[in-house]
MISE-969953 format. One record per residue: residue in one letter; x, y, z of N, C-alpha, C, O, CB in turn; residue number from 1. Coordinates in steps of 0.2 Angstrom, whole numbers, plus 5000, padded with zeros to 4 digits. Glycine has a CB too. Example, Ala and Ser with C-alpha at 12.3 -4.5 7.8 and 13.67 -1.06 7.14 Angstrom:
2
[a,[5066,4972,5039],[5062,4978,5039],[5066,4984,5039],[5071,4983,5042],[5057,4978,5045],1]
[s,[5064,4989,5035],[5068,4995,5036],[5064,5000,5039],[5067,5006,5040],[5070,4997,5029],2]
// end
This chain:
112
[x,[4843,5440,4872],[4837,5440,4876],[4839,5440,4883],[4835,5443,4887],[4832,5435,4874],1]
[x,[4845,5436,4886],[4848,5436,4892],[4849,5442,4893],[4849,5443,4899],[4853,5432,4892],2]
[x,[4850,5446,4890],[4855,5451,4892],[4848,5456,4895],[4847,5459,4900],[4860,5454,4885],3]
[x,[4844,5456,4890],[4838,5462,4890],[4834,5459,4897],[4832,5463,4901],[4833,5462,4882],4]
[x,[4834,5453,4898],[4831,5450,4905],[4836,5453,4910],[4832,5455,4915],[4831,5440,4906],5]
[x,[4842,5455,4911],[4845,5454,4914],[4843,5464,4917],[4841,5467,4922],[4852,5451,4911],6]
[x,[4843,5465,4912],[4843,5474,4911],[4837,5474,4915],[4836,5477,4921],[4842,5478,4902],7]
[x,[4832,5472,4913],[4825,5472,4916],[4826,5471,4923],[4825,5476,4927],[4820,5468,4913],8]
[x,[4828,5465,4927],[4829,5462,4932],[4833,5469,4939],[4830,5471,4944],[4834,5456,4928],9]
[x,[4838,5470,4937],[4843,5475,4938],[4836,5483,4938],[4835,5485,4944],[4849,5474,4930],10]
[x,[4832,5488,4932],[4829,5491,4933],[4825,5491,4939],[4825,5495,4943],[4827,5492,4929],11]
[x,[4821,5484,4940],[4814,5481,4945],[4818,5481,4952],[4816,5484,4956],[4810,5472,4944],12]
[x,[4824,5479,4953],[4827,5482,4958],[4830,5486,4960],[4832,5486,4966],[4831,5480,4959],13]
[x,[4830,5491,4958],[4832,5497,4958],[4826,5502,4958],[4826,5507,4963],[4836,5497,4954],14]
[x,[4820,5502,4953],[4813,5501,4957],[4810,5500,4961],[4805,5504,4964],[4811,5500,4956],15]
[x,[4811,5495,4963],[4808,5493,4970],[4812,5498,4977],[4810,5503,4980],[4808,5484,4971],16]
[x,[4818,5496,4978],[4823,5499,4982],[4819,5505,4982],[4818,5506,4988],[4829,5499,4979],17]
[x,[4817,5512,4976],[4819,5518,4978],[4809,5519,4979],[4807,5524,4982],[4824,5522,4970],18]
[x,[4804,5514,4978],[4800,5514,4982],[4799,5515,4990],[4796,5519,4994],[4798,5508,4980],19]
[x,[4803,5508,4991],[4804,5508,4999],[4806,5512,5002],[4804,5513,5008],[4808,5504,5000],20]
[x,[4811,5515,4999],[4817,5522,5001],[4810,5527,5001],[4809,5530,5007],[4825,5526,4994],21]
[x,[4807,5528,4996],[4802,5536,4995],[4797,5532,5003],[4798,5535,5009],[4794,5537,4983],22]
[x,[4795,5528,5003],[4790,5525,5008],[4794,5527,5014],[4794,5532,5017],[4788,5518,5007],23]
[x,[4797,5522,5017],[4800,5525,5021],[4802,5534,5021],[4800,5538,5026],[4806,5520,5019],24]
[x,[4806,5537,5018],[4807,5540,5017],[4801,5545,5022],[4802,5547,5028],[4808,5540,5010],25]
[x,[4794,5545,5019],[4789,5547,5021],[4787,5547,5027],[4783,5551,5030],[4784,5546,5018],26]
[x,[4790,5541,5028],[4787,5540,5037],[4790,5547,5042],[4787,5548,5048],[4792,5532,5040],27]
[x,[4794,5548,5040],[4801,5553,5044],[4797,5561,5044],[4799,5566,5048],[4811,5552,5036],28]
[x,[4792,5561,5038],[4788,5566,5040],[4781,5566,5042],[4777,5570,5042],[4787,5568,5035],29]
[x,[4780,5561,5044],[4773,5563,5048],[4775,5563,5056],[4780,5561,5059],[4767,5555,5047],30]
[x,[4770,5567,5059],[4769,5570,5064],[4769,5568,5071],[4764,5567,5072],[4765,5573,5062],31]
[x,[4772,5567,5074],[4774,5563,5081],[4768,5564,5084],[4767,5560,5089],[4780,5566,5087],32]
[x,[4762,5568,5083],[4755,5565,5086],[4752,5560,5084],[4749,5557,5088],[4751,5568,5086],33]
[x,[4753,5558,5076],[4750,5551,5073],[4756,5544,5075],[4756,5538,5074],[4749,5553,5062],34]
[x,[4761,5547,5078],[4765,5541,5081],[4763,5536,5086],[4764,5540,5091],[4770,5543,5083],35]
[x,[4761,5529,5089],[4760,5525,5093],[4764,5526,5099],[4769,5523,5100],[4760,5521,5091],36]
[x,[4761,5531,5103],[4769,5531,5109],[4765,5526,5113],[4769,5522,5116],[4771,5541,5115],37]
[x,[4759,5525,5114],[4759,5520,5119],[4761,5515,5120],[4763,5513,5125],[4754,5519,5119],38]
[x,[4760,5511,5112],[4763,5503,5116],[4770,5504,5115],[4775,5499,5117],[4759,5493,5111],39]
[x,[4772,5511,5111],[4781,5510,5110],[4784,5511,5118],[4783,5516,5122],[4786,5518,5102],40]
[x,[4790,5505,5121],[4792,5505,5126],[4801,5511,5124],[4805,5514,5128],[4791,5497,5128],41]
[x,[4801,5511,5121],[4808,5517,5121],[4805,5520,5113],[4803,5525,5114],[4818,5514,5121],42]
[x,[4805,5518,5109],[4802,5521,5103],[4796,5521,5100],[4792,5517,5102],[4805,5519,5099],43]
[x,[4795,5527,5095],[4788,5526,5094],[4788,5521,5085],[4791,5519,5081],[4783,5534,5095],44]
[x,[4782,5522,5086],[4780,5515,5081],[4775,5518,5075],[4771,5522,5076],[4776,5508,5086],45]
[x,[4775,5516,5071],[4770,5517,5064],[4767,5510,5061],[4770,5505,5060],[4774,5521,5057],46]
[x,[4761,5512,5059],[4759,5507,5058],[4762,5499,5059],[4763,5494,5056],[4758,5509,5051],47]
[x,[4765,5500,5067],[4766,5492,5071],[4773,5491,5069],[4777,5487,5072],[4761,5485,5068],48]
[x,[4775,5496,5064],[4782,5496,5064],[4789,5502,5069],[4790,5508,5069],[4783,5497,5056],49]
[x,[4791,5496,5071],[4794,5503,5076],[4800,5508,5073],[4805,5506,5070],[4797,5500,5084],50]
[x,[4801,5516,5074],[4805,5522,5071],[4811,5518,5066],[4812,5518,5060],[4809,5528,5079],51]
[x,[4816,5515,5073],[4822,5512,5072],[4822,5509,5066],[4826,5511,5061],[4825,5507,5077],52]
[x,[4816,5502,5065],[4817,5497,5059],[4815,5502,5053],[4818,5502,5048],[4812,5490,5060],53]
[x,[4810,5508,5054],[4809,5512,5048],[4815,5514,5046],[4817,5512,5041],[4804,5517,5048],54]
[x,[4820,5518,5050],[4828,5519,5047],[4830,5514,5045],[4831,5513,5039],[4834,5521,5053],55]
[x,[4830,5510,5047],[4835,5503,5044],[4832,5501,5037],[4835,5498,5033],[4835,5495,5050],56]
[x,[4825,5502,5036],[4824,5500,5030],[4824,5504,5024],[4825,5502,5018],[4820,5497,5030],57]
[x,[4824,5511,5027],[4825,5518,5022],[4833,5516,5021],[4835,5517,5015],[4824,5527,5027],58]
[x,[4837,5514,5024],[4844,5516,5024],[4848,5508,5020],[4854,5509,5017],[4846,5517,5033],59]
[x,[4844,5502,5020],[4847,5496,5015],[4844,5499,5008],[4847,5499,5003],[4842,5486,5018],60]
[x,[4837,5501,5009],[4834,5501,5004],[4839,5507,4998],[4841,5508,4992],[4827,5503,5006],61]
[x,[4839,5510,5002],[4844,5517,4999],[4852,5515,4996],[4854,5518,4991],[4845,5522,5007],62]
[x,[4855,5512,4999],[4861,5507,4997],[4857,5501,4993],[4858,5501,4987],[4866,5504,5004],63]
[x,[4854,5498,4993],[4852,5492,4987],[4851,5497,4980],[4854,5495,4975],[4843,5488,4989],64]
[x,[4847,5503,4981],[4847,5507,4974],[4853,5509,4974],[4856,5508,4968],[4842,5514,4972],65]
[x,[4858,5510,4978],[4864,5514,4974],[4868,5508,4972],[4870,5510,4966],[4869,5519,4979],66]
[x,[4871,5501,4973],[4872,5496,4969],[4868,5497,4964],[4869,5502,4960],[4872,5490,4972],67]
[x,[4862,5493,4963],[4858,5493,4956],[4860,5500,4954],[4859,5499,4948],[4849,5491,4956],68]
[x,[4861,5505,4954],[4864,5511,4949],[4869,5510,4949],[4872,5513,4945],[4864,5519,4949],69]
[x,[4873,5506,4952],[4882,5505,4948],[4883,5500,4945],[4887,5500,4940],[4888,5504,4953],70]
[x,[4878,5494,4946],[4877,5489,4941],[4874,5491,4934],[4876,5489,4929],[4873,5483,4944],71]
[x,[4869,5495,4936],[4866,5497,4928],[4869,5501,4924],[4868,5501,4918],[4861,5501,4929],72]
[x,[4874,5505,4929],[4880,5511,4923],[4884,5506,4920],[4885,5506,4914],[4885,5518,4928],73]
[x,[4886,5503,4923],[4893,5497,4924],[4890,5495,4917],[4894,5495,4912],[4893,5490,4931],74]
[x,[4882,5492,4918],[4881,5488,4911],[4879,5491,4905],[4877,5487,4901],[4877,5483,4912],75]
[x,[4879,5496,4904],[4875,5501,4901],[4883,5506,4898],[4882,5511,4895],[4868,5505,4908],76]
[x,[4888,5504,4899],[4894,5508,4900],[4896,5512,4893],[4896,5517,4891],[4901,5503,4903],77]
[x,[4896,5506,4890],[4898,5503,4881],[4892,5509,4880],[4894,5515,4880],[4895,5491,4878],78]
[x,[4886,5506,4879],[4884,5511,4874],[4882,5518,4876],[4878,5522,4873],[4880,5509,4871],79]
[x,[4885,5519,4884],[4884,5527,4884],[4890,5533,4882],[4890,5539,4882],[4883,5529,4890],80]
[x,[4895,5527,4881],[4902,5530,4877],[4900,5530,4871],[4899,5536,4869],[4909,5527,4876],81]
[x,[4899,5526,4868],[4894,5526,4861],[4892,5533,4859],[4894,5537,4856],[4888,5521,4862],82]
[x,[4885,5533,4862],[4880,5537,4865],[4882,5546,4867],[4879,5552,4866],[4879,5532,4871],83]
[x,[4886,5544,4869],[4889,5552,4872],[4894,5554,4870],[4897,5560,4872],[4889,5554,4880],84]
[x,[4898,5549,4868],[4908,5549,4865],[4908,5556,4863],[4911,5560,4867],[4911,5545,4858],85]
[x,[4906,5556,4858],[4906,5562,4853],[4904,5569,4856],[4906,5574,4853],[4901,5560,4846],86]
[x,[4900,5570,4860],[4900,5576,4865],[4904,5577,4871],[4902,5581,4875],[4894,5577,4867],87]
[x,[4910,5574,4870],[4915,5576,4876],[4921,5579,4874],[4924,5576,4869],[4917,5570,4880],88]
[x,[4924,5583,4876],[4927,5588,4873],[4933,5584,4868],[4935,5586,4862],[4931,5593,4879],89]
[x,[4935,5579,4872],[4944,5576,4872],[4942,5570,4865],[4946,5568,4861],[4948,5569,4882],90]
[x,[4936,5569,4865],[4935,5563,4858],[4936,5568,4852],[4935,5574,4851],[4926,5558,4858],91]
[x,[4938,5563,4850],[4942,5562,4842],[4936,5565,4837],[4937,5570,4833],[4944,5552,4840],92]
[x,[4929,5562,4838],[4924,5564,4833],[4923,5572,4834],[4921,5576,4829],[4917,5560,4834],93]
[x,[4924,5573,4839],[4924,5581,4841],[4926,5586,4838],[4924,5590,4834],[4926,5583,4847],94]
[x,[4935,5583,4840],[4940,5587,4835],[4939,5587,4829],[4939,5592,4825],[4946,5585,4836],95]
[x,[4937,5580,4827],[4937,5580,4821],[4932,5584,4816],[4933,5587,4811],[4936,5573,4819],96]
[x,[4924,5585,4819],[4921,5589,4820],[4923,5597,4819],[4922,5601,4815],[4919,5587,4824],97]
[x,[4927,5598,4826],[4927,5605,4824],[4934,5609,4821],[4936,5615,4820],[4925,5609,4831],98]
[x,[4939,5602,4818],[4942,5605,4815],[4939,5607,4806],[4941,5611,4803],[4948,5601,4816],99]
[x,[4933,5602,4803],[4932,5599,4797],[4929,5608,4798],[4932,5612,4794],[4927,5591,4794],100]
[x,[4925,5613,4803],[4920,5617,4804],[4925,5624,4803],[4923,5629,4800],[4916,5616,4812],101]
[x,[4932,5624,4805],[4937,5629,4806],[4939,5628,4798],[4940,5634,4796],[4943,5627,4812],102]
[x,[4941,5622,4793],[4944,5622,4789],[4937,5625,4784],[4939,5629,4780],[4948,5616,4789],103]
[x,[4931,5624,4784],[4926,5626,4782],[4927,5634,4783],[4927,5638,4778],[4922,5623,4785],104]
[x,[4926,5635,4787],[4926,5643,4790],[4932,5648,4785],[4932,5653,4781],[4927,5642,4800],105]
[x,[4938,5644,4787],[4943,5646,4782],[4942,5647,4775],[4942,5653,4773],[4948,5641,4781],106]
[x,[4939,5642,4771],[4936,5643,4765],[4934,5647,4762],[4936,5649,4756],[4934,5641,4764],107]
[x,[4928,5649,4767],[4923,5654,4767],[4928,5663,4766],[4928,5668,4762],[4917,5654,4775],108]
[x,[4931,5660,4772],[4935,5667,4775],[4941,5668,4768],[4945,5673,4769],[4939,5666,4785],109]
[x,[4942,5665,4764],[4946,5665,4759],[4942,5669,4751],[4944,5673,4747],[4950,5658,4760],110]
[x,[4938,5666,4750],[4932,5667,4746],[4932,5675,4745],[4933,5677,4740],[4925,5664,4750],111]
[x,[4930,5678,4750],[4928,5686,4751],[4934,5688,4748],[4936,5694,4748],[4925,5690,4759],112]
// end
């Protein structure tokens, strides 16, 4: 149950992060007429937040999701070898696979 808390924990961060990033993100498109140039003394400002700190938080936020996806792959590792082993060319179940399909095929091709 630790573990599965942990997994969850780890997704909501990485969720949130890529929230902040899309938000942020959005700011970077709106239109420099809806921008506060007045009270911004060198930058302009959104909704009281000024340009700069919106980069900075598009940009932590953006690295916080890319840790939580290396922590998530990291922990998640085991069972995507598991999971996908057998569809990678060099694993064993593969070969083993398409040799049992060749020796089959032989069979057939000896039959006629």
């Amino acid at each position: 149950m630790k573990r599965l808390r942990t997994f969850l924990l780890i997704d909501l961060i990485i969720f949130g992060a890529f929230i902040v990033s899309a938000v942020s993100g959005l700011v970077f498109f709106i239109p420099a007429r809806f921008m506060d140039f007045a009270t911004a003394s060198v930058t302009p400002t959104f909704l009281g937040v000024s340009y700069r700190v919106w980069v900075d938080v598009h940009t932590y936020s953006g690295l916080v999701m890319i840790v939580g996806l290396v922590v998530h792959v990291s922990l998640h590792w085991q069972w995507m070898m598991r999971t996908a082993g057998g569809m990678l060319p060099w694993s064993s179940r593969r070969r083993a696979a398409a040799r049992d399909d060749a020796e089959s095929l032989a069979a057939r091709g000896s039959e006629s």
